[in-house]
MARMIMI-697977 format. One record per residue (C-alpha): x, y, z; residue number from 1. Coordinates in steps of 0.05 Angstrom, whole numbers. Example, Ala and Ser with C-alpha at 12.3 -4.5 7.8 and 13.67 -1.06 7.14 Angstrom:
REM MARMIMI-697977
{{246, -90, 156}, 1}
{{273, -21, 143}, 2}
***
This chain:
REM MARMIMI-697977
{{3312, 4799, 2681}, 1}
{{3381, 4807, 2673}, 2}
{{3407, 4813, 2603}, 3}
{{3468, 4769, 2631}, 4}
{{3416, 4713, 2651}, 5}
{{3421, 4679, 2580}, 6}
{{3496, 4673, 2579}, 7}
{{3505, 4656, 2652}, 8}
{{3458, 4590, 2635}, 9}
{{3501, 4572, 2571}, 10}
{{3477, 4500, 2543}, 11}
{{3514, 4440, 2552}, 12}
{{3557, 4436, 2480}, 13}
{{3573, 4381, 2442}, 14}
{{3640, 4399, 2435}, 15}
{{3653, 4415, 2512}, 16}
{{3684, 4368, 2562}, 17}
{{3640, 4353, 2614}, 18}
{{3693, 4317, 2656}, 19}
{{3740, 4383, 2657}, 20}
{{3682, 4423, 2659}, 21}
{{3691, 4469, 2730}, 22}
{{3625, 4478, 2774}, 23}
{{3556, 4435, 2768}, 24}
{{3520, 4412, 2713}, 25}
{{3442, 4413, 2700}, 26}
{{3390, 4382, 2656}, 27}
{{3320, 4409, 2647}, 28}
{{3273, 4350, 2620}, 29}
{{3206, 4382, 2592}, 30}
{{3163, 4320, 2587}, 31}
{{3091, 4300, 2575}, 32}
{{3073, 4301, 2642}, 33}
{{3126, 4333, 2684}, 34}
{{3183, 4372, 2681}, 35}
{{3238, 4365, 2720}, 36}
{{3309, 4405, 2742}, 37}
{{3375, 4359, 2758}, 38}
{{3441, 4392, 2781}, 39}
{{3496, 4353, 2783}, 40}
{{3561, 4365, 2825}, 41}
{{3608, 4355, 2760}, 42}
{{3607, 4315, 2698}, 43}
{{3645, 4250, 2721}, 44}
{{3619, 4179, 2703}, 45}
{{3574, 4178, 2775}, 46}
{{3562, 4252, 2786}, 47}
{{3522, 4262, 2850}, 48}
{{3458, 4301, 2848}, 49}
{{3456, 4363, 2877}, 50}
{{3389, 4384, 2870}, 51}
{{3326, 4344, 2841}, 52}
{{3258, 4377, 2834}, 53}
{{3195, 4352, 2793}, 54}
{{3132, 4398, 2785}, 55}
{{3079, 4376, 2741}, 56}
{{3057, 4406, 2681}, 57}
{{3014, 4368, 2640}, 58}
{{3032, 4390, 2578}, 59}
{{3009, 4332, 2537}, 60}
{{2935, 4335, 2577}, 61}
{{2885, 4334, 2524}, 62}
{{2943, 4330, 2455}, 63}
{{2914, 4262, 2420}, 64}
{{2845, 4303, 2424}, 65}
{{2862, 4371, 2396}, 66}
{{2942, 4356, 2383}, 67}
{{2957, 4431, 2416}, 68}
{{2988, 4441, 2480}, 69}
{{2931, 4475, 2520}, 70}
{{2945, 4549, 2549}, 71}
{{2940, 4528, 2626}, 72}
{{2985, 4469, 2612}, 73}
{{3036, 4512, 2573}, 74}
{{3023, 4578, 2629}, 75}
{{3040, 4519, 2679}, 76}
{{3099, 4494, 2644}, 77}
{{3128, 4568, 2633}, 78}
{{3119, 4582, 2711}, 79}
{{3161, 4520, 2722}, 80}
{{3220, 4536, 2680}, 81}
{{3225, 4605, 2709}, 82}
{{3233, 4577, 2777}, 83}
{{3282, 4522, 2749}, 84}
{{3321, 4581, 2705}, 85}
{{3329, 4622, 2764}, 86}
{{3352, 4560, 2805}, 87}
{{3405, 4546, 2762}, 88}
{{3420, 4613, 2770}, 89}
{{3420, 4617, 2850}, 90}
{{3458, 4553, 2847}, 91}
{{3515, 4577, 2799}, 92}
{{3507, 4519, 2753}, 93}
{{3561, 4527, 2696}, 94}
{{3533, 4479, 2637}, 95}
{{3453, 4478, 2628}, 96}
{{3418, 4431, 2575}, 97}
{{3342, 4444, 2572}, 98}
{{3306, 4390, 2524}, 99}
{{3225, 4381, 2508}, 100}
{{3207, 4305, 2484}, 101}
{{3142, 4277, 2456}, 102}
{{3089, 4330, 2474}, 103}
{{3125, 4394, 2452}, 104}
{{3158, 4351, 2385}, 105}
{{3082, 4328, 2374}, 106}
{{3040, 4384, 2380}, 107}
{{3026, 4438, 2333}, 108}
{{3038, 4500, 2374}, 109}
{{3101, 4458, 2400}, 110}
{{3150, 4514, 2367}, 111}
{{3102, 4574, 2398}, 112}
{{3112, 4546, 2462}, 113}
{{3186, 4540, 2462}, 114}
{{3195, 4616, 2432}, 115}
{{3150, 4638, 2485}, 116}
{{3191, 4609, 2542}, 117}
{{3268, 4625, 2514}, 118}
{{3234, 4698, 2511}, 119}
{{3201, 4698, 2578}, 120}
{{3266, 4649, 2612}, 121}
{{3324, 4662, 2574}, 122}
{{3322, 4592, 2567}, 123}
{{3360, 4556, 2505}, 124}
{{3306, 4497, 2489}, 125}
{{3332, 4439, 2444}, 126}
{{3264, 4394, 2426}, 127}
{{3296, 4318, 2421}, 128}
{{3281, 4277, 2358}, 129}
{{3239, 4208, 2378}, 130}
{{3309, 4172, 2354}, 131}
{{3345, 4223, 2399}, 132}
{{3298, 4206, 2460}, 133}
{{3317, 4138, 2451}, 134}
{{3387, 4136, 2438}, 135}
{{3391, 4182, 2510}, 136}
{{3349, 4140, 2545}, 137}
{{3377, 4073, 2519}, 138}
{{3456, 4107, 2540}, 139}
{{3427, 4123, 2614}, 140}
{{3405, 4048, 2618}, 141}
{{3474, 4027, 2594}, 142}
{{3511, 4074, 2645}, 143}
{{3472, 4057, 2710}, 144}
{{3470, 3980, 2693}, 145}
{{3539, 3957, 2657}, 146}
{{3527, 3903, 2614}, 147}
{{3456, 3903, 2600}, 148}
{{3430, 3867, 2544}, 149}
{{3363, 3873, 2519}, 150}
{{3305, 3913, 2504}, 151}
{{3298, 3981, 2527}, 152}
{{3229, 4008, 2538}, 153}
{{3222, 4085, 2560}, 154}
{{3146, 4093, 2576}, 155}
{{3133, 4172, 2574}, 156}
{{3073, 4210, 2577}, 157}
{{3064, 4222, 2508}, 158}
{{3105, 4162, 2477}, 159}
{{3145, 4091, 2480}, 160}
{{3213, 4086, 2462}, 161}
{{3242, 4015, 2445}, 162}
{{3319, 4005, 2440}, 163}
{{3371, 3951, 2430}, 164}
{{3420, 3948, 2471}, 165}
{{3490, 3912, 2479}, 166}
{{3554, 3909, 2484}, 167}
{{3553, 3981, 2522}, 168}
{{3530, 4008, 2459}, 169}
{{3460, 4032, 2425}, 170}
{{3432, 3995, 2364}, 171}
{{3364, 3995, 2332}, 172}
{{3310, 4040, 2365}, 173}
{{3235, 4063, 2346}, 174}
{{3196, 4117, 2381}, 175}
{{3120, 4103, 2392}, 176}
{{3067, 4158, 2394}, 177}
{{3040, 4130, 2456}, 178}
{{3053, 4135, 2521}, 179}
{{3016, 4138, 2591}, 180}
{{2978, 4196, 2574}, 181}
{{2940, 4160, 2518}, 182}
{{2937, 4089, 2548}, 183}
{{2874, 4091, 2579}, 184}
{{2841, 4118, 2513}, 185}
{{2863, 4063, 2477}, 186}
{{2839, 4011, 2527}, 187}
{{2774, 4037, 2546}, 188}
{{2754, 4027, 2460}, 189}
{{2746, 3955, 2491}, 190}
{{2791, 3886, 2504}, 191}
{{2855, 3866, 2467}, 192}
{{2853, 3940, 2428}, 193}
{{2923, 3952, 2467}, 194}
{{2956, 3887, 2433}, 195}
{{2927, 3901, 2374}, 196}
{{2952, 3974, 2370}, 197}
{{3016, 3960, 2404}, 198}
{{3018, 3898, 2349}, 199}
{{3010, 3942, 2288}, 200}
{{3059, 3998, 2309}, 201}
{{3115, 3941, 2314}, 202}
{{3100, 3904, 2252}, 203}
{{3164, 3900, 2208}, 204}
{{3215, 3919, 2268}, 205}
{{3248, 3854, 2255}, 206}
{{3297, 3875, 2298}, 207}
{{3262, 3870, 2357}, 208}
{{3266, 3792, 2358}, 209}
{{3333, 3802, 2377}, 210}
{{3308, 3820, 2446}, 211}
{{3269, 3748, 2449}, 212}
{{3290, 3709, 2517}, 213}
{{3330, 3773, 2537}, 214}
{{3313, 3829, 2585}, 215}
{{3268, 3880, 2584}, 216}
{{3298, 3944, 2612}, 217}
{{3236, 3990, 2642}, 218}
{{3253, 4062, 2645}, 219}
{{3197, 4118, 2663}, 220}
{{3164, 4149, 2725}, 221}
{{3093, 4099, 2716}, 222}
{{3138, 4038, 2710}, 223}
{{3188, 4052, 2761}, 224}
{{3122, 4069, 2812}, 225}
{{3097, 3996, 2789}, 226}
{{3152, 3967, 2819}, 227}
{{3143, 4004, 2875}, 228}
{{3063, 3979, 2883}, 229}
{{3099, 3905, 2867}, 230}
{{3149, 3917, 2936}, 231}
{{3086, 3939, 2974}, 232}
{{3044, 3877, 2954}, 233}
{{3111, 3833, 2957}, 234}
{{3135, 3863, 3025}, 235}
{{3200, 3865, 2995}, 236}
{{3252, 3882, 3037}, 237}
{{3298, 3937, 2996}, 238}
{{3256, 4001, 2977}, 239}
{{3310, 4009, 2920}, 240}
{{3280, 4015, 2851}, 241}
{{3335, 4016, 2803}, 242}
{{3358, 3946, 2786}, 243}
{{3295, 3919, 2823}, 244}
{{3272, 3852, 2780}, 245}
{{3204, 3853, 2765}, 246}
{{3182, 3772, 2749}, 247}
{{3147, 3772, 2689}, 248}
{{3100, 3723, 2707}, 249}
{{3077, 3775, 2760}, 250}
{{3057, 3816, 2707}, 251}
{{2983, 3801, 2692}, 252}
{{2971, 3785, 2761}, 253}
{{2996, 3864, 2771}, 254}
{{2942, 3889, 2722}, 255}
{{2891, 3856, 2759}, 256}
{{2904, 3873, 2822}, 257}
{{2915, 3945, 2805}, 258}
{{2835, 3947, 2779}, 259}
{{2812, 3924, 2845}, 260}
{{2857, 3965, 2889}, 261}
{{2828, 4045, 2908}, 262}
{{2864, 4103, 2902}, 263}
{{2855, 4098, 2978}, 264}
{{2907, 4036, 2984}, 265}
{{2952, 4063, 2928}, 266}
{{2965, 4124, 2968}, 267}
{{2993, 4083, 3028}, 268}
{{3054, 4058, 2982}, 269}
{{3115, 4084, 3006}, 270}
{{3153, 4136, 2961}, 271}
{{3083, 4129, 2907}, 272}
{{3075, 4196, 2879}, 273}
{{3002, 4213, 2878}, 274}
{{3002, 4242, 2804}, 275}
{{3030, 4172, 2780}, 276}
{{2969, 4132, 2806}, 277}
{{2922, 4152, 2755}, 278}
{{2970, 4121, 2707}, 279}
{{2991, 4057, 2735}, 280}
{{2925, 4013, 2704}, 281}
{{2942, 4029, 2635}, 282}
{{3024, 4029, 2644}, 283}
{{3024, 3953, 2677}, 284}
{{2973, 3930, 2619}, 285}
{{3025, 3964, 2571}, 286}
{{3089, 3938, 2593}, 287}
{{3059, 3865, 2612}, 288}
{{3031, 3869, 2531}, 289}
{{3102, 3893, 2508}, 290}
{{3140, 3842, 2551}, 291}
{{3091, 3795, 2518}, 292}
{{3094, 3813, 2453}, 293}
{{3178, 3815, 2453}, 294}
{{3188, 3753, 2484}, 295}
{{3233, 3783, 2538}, 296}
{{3255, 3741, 2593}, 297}
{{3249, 3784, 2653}, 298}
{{3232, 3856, 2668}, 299}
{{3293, 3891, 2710}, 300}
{{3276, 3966, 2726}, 301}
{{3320, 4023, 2713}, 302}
{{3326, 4088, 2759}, 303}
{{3366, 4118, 2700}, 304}
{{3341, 4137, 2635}, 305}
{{3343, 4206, 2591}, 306}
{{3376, 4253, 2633}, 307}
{{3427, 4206, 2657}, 308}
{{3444, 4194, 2584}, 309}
{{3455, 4258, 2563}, 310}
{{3506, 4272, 2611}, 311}
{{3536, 4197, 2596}, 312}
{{3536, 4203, 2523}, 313}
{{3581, 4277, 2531}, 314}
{{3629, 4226, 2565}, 315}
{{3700, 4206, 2534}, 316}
{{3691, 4136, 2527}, 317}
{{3750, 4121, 2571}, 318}
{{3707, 4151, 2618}, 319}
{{3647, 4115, 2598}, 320}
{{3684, 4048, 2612}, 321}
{{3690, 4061, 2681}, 322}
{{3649, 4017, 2727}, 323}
{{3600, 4058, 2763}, 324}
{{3590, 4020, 2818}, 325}
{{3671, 4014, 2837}, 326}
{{3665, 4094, 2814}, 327}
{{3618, 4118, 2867}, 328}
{{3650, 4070, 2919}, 329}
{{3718, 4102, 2922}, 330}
{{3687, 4170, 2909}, 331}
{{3648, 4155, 2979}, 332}
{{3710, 4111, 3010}, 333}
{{3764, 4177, 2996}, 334}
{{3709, 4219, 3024}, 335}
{{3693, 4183, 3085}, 336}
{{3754, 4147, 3101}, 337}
{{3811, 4168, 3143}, 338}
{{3871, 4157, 3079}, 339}
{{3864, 4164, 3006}, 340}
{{3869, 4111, 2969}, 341}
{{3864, 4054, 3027}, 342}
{{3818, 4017, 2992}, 343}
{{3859, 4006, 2932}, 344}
{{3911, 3978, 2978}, 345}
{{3864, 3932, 3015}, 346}
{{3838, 3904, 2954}, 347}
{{3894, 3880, 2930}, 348}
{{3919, 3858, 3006}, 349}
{{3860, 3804, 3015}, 350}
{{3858, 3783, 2944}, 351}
{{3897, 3720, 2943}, 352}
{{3850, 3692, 2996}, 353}
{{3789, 3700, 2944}, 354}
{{3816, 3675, 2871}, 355}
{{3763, 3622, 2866}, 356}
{{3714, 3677, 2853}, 357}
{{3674, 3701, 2785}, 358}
{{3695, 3764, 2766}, 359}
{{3608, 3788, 2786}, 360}
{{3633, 3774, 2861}, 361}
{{3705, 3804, 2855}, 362}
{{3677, 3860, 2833}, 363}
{{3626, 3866, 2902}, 364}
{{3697, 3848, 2943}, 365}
{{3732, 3915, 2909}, 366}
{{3678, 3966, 2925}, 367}
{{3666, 3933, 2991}, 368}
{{3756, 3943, 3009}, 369}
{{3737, 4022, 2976}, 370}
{{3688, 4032, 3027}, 371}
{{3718, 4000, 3089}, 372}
{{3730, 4058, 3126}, 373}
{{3668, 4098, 3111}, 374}
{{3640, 4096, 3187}, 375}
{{3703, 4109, 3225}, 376}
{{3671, 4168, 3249}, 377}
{{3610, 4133, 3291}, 378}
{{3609, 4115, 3354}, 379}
{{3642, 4054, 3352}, 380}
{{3573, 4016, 3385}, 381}
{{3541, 4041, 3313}, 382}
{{3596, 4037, 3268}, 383}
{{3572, 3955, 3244}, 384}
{{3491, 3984, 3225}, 385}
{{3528, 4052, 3192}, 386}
{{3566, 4011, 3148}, 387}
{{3507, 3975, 3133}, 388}
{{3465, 4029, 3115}, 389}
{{3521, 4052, 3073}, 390}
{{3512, 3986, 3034}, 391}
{{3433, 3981, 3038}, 392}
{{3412, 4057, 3023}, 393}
{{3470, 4087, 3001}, 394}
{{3450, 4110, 2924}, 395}
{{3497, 4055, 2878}, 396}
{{3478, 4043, 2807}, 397}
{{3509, 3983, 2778}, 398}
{{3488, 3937, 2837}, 399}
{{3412, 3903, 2850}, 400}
{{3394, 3873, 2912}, 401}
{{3431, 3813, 2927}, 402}
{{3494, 3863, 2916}, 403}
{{3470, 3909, 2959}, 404}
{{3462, 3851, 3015}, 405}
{{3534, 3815, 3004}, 406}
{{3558, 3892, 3006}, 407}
{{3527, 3901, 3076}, 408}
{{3543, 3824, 3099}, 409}
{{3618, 3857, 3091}, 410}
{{3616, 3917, 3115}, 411}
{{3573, 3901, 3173}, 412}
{{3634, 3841, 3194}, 413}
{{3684, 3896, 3181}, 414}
{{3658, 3946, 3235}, 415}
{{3653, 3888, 3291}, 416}
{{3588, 3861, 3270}, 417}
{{3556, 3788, 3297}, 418}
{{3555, 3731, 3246}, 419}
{{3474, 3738, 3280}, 420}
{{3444, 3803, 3290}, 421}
{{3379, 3828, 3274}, 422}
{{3398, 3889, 3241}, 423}
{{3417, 3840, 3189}, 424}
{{3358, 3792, 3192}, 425}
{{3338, 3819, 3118}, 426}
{{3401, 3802, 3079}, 427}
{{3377, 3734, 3087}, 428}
{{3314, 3759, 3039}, 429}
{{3364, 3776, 2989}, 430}
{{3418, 3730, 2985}, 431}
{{3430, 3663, 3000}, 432}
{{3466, 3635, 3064}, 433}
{{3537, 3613, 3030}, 434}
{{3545, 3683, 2987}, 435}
{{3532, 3722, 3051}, 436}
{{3578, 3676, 3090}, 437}
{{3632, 3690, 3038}, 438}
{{3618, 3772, 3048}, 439}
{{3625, 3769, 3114}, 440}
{{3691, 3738, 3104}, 441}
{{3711, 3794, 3064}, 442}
{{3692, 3840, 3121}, 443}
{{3730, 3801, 3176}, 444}
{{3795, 3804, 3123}, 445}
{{3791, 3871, 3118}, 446}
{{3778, 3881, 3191}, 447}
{{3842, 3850, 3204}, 448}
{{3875, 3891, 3148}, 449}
{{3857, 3962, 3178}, 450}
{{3882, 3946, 3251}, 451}
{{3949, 3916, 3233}, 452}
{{3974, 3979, 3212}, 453}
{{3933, 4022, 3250}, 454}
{{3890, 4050, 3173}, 455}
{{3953, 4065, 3142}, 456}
{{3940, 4012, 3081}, 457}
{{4009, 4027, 3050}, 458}
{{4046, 3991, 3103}, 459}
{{4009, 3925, 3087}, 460}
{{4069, 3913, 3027}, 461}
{{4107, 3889, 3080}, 462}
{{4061, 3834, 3097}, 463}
{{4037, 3776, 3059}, 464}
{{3971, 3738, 3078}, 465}
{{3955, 3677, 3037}, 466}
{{3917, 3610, 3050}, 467}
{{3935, 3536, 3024}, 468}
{{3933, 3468, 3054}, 469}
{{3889, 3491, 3106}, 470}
{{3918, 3548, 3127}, 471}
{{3918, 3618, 3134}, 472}
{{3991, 3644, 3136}, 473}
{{4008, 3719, 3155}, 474}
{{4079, 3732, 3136}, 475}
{{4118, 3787, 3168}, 476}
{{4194, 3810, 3169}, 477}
{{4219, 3808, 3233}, 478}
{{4232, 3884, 3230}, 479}
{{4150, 3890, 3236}, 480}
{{4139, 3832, 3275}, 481}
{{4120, 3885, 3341}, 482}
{{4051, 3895, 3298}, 483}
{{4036, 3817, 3307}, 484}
{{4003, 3840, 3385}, 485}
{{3942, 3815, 3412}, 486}
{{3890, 3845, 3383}, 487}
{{3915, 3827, 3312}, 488}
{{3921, 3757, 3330}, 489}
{{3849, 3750, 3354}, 490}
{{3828, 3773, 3284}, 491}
{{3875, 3734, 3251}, 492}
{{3839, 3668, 3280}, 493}
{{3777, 3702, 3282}, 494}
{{3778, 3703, 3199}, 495}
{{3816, 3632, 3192}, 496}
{{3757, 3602, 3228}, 497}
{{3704, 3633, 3180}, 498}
{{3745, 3604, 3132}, 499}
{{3760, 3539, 3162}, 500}
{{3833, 3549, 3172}, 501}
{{3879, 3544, 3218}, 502}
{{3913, 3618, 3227}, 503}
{{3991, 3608, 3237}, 504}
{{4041, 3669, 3227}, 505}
{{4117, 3668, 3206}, 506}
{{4164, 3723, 3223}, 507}
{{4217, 3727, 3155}, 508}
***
């Protein structure tokens, strides 16, 4: 190996700038279980991944037993972070963080096992505190769902992190020395031993009532694939995990149903890794006796967790402010669209027909005007199910399901779209009838918006559009009064009558 290797995978410093930094940015997450290379294409507040690869290790097979990493675990785990190291490499990343959580930090030949891969990889390994685990995982919650307030719970392989968060900030945390590893251990030394255990390692974390009638924030591979059993069972319409609400009352009826169902049945759930089934008994009795135990008022799943946090807590908190959701959404909309910044300029063009709304739904309008010209390049028969998709799949943070359905209600009226259509038979499974009607209004707004000008949003400063006493009123100076044709017209009424208006224009 090149003696150049170690320098050209630098770590990611404390002291560096992420946001300035020039070229991708990586995290290596050694876990209990797996261990996993992200690349990032730069350090902004919704950096999109690049690369994503998970091979399974099984380093903390067999540690409550022995507590030693076992040689064909650790042999297993050193192949993998060669391939990852030379990845990195191949792919030119210019800021690499490699951190090892519960099993190395537990285990007594945890130290040997790190020398022996910085020797053999070149590989700078940082081994992450329990408090540090937290505090990252808690901060990747906080930057994929703004606002949350709760109880964080990062289920591991080889432990349980518990954090308070709110306010956008990180409070109280405790790191347990369990995790989905160990579960089934504990449960098979007979009923009730899980409350009991899970009881006595939370005794005097009077903190934790704080979290009583709030959220519970789920973060880990074995609780993300319960929610993805729950969609199976539920026939749930949205295969998206992160922000997906899991009812708590569906809880123990989960743990059953998991101890009659065969590996056989688990493997036909869609996107259900096979090395998570094993797990998924012991993880849904866990999190239904922790959402128990903490009072929490519902369980809402979270896609992000440690790795995300890392790169979120190396963020300048100006940048950490930032919505996510409205982030990503101009990202894609100056991407895709045919002018920068058009979606700025539509945004604040259909506002004044929408000021009855709570900020939760202005917020849906904005990123639905930044991405109104993201399927300008379809065929114009497919441009209403591309913007769809582009609401539906496309990979938001900050937004759960009924978002995701106003977003495509909008988009889908924007590119021509029916008020009926069977492509968009399942919004109706996420949202009710009177939100979606008010989407599509956006859409047909903003459909009227990108053809008066021709997409040039600048030039809608020189026309006003405003509703009152039963009207919608475009105003135009008679100098732009030629862009008032046919076409525009049609839309004009076409958008008064979703709003029950009457469209009438004036000509200053």
């Amino acid at each position: 190996m090149s003696s150049r290797f170690p320098r050209m995978l630098k770590p990611l410093e404390v002291e560096s700038d992420p946001v300035t930094a020039v070229g991708p940015q990586a995290i290596i997450d050694i876990g209990s279980n797996s261990i996993r290379l992200v690349v990032w294409q730069d350090g902004g507040r919704v950096p999109p991944v690049m690369f994503n690869e998970k091979l399974m290790a099984g380093l903390g097979r067999g540690l409550r037993e022995t507590g030693r990493l076992e040689e064909d675990a650790m042999a297993a785990g050193e192949r993998a972070l060669a391939r990852f190291a030379g990845l990195a490499r191949s792919i030119g990343v210019s800021r690499l963080r490699a951190v090892a959580t519960a099993a190395v930090r537990q285990a007594s030949n945890g130290p040997d096992f790190v020398d022996r891969v910085q020797r053999a990889t070149g590989l700078r390994i940082e081994v992450l505190s329990g408090d540090a685990e937290a505090a990252a995982s808690a901060s990747g919650v906080i930057a994929g769902i703004p606002g949350a307030d709760g109880i964080v719970g990062d289920l591991g392989g080889g432990s349980l992190e518990l954090v308070r968060v709110a306010g956008g900030k990180v409070h109280e945390r405790i790191s347990l020395p369990f995790g989905s590893l160990g579960i089934t251990d504990i449960r098979a030394r007979g009923p009730h031993v899980l409350e009991r255990v899970l009881a006595k390692a939370l005794a005097g974390e009077k903190w934790l009532a704080e979290g009583r009638g709030k959220t519970f924030y789920a973060v880990g591979g074995s609780w993300r694939a319960l929610a993805q059993v729950h969609m199976d069972v539920t026939d749930h319409p949205l295969p998206m995990v992160h922000q997906y609400p899991l009812p708590r009352q569906a809880l123990p009826q989960l743990v059953r149903s998991l101890a009659q169902m065969g590996t056989k049945r688990l493997k036909q759930v869609a996107n259900l890794s096979g090395s998570r089934i094993q797990t998924l008994p012991g993880a849904a009795a866990l999190l239904s006796a922790t959402v128990r135990k903490l009072g929490a008022s519902q369980v809402v799943i979270s896609a992000w967790g440690l790795r995300e946090g890392l790169l979120y807590q190396q963020l300048d908190p100006d940048v950490q402010a930032l919505d996510p959701l409205i982030e990503a959404a101009r990202a894609e909309g100056d991407r895709e669209g045919r002018f920068q910044g058009q979606g700025e300029e539509l945004h604040q063009w259909i506002a004044p027909l929408f000021t009855d709304e709570p900020p939760e739904l202005a917020r849906l309008r904005h990123a639905a005007c930044l991405l109104a010209d993201v399927a300008w390049r379809a065929h114009p028969d497919f441009r209403p199910d591309r913007g769809l998709e582009f609401a539906l799949h496309g990979n938001w943070v900050g937004i759960d399901g009924f978002g995701r359905a106003l977003l495509g209600a909008a988009l889908f009226a924007n590119f021509g779209g029916p008020a009926e259509h069977e492509s968009t038979a399942l919004l109706g499974r996420l949202a009710d009838p009177e939100s979606l009607h008010r989407a599509r209004c956006w859409g047909l707004a903003l459909r009227l918006g990108l053809r008066i000008t021709g997409g040039p949003a600048h030039e809608l400063k020189h026309i006003e559009l405003s509703r009152g006493d039963g009207v919608l009123l475009m105003q135009l100076p008679s100098s732009k009064k030629m862009l008032y044709g046919e076409a525009i017209g049609r839309r004009h009424r076409t958008l008064a009558n979703a709003m029950a208006l009457e469209a009438k224009v004036s000509f200053a």
